[in-house]
C-alpha positions as CSV (number, residue, x, y, z in Angstrom):
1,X,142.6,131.3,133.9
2,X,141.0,127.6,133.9
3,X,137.6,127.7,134.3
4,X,135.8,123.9,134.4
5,X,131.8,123.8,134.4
6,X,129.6,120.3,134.6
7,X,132.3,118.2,133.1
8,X,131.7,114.6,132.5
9,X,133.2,112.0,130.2
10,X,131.6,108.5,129.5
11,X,133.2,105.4,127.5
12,X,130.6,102.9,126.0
13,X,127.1,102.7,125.5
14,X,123.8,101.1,127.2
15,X,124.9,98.4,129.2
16,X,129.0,99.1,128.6
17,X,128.6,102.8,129.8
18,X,131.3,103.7,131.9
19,X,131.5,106.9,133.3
20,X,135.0,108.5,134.0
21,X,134.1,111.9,134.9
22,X,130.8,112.7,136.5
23,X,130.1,116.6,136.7
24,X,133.4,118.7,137.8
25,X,133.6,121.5,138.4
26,X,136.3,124.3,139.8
27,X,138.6,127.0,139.1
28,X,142.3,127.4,138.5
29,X,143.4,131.2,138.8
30,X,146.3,132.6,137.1
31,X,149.9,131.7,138.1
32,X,149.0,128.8,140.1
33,X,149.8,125.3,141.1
34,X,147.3,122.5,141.4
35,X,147.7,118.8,142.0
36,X,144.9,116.4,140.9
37,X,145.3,113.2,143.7
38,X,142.8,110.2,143.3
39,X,143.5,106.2,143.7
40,X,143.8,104.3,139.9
41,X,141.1,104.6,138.0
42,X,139.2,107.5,139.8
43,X,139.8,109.6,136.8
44,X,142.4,111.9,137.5
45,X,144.2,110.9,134.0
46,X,141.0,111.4,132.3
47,X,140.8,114.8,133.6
48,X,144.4,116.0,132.6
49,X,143.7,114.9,129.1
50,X,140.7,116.3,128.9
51,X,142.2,120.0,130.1
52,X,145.0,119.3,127.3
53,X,142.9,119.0,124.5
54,X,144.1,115.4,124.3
55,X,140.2,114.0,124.8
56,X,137.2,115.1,124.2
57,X,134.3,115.6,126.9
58,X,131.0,114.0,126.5
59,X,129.5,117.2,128.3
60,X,130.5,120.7,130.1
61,X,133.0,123.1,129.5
62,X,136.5,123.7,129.6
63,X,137.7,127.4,129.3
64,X,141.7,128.2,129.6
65,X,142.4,132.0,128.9
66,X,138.7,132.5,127.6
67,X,139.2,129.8,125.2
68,X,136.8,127.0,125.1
69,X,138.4,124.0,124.3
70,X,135.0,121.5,124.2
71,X,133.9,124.3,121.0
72,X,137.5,124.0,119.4
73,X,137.7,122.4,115.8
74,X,140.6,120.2,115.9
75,X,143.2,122.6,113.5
76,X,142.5,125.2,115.8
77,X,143.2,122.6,119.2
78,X,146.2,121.3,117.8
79,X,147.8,124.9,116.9
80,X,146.1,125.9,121.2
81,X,148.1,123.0,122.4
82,X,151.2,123.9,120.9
83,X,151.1,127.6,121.6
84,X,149.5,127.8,124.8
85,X,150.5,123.7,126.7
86,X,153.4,121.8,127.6
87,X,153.0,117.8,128.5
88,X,155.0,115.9,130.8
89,X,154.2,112.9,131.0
90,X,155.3,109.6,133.0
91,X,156.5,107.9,130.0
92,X,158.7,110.8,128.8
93,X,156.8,110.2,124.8
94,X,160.3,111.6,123.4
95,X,161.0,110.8,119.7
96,X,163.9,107.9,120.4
97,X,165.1,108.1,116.8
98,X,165.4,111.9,116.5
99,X,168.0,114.3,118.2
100,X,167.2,116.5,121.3
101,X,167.3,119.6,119.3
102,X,164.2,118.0,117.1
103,X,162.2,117.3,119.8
104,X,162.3,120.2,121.6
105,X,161.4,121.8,118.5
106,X,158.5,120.6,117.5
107,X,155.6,122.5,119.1
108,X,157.5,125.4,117.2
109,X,157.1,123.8,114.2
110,X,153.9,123.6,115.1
111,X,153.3,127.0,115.3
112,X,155.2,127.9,112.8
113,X,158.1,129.5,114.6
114,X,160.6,131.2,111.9
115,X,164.2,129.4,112.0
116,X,166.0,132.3,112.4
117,X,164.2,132.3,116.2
118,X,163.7,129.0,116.7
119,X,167.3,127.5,117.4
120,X,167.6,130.1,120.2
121,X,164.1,128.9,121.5
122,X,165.0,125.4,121.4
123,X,169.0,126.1,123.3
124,X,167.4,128.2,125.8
125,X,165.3,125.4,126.8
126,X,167.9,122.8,127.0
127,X,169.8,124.9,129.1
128,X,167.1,125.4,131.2
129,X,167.5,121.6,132.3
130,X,170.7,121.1,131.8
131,X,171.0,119.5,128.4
132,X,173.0,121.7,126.5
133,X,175.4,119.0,125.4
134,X,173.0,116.8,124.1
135,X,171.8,118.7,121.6
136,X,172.7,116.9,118.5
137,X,172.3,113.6,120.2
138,X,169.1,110.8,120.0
139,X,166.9,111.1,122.0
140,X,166.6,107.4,122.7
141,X,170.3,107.1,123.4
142,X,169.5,109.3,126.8
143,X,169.0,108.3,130.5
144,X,165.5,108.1,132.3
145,X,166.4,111.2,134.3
146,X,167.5,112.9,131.1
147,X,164.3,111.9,128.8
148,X,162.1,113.1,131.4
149,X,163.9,116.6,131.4
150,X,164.2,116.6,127.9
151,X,160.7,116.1,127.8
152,X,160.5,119.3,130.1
153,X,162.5,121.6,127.9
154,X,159.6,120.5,125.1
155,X,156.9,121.6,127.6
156,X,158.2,125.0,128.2
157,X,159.9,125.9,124.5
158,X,157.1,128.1,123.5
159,X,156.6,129.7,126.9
160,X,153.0,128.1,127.5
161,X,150.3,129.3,129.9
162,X,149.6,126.2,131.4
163,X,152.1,122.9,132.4
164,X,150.4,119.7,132.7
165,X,152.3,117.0,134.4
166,X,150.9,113.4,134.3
167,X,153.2,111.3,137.2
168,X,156.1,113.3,136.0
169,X,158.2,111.2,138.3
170,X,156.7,107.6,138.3
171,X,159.3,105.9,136.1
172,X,161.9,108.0,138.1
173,X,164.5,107.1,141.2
174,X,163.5,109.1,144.4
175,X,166.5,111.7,143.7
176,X,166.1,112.1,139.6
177,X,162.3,112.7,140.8
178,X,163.2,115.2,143.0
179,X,165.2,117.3,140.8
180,X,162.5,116.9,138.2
181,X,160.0,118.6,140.4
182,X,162.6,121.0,141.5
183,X,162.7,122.0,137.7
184,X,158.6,122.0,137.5
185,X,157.9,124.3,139.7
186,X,161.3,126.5,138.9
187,X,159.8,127.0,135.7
188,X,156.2,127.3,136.5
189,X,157.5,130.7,138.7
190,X,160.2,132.2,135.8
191,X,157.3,132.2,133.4
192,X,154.0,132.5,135.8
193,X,152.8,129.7,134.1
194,X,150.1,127.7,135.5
195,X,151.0,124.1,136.7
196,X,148.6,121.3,137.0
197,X,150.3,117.9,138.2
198,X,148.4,114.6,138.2
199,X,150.3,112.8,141.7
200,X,149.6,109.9,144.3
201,X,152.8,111.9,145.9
202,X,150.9,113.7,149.2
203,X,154.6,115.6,149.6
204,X,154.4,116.2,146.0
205,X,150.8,117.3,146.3
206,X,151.3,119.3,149.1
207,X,153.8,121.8,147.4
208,X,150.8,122.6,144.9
209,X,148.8,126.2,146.1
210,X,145.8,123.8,145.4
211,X,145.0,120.3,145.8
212,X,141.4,118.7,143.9
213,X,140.6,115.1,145.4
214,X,139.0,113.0,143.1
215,X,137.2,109.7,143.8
216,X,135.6,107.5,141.4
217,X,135.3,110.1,138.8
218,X,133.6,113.1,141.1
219,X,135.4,115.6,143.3
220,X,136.0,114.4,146.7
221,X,137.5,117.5,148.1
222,X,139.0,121.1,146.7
223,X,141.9,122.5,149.2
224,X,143.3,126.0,148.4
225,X,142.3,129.6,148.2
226,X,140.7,131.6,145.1
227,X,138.8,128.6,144.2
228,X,135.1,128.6,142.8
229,X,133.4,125.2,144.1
230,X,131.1,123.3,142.2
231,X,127.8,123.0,143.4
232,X,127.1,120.3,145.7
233,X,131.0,119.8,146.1
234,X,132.8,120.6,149.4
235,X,135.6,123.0,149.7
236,X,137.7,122.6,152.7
237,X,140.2,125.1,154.0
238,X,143.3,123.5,155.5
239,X,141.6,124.8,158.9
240,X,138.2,123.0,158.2
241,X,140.4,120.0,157.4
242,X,142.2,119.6,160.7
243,X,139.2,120.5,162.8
244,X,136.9,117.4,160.9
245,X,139.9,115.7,161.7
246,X,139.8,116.6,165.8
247,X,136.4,116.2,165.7
């Protein structure tokens, strides 16, 4: 379903050239669960953003259901996003001054959902995490926990392909994060989704079918099965792993 080739992504010019991403490459099948685990700065972020259409790359590809998002023209990214992504992300990015019901709604607006659907859409989702009350309330007058699961109901409204989770549980207390995951990967299996989840949590990471290491902008390491490697760039079974260890 995700198919990365030669991607790299570079800030600046001459002398201020940074580069953030330095030739990645791997594969993401259908259905599956991958965390993205690097220190700050190794580009992790970068990469997330750059598989949601939020950033473009400076080179390679990006293909999600046989859609090349580094060809895209911006209309038609903006109406992908919306009909085929859901964001989580660490800072929640709810709409403080508008109700629950508004922005949950908004990727159907988006895509031009009729009314007559969308209001089922939108209370489906909120009951999904538990937020059926707050419907007609602000968004801003909600709890951490609740902002962070009203921000999931937004990411799975239009039944996307693929859930992209950046530190979904960094502004979180140990049990709110816990039943945030809980919710992640509850609704990554109802809807075969794809989940892709951006952690410095190893038991977090470790619940993910794959795990892609990355270190100062290049793939360390790729652990899981059905996985294409990029040349030059070591795949390790769990096996391999533990005997390197040993050894």
């Amino acid at each position: 379903m995700i198919e990365v080739t030669n991607l790299t992504k570079t800030y600046g010019k001459g002398h201020n050239l940074f580069v953030a991403l330095s030739d990645v490459s791997f594969t993401i099948p259908d259905g599956k669960t991958a965390a993205i685990i690097g220190k700050s700065g190794s580009g992790k972020s970068t990469l997330l953003h750059l598989l949601g259409g939020l950033d473009h790359a400076t080179n390679g590809h990006i293909v999600i259901n046989g859609q090349d998002l580094t060809t895209m023209k911006r209309k038609a990214m903006d109406h992908f996003r919306a009909e085929q992504l859901g964001f989580v992300f660490q800072s929640f990015f709810v709409e403080a001054n508008q109700t629950c019901y508004q922005n949950v709604a908004l990727p159907l607006e988006i895509t031009q959902v009729p009314l007559r659907s969308r209001r089922a859409l939108v209370e489906a989702a909120l009951e999904k995490v538990d937020l059926t009350d707050k419907i007609t309330a602000k968004a801003g007058s909600l709890s951490g926990g609740q902002k962070q699961r009203l921000a999931l109901a937004r990411a799975i409204v239009n039944k996307p392909s693929l859930i992209l989770a950046d530190e979904p549980t960094g502004n979180l207390d140990s049990i709110t994060g816990e039943r945030i995951v809980d919710l992640l990967f509850e609704q990554q299996r109802q809807q075969d989704s794809a989940l892709i989840i951006v952690t410095h949590d190893a038991d977090l990471a470790a619940r993910c079918d794959m795990q892609i290491r990355i270190r100062d902008g290049k793939i360390e390491e790729v652990i899981g099965s059905q996985v294409r490697p990029a040349v030059n760039q070591p795949v390790l079974s769990p096996k391999r792993i533990a005997r390197n260890r040993k050894a």
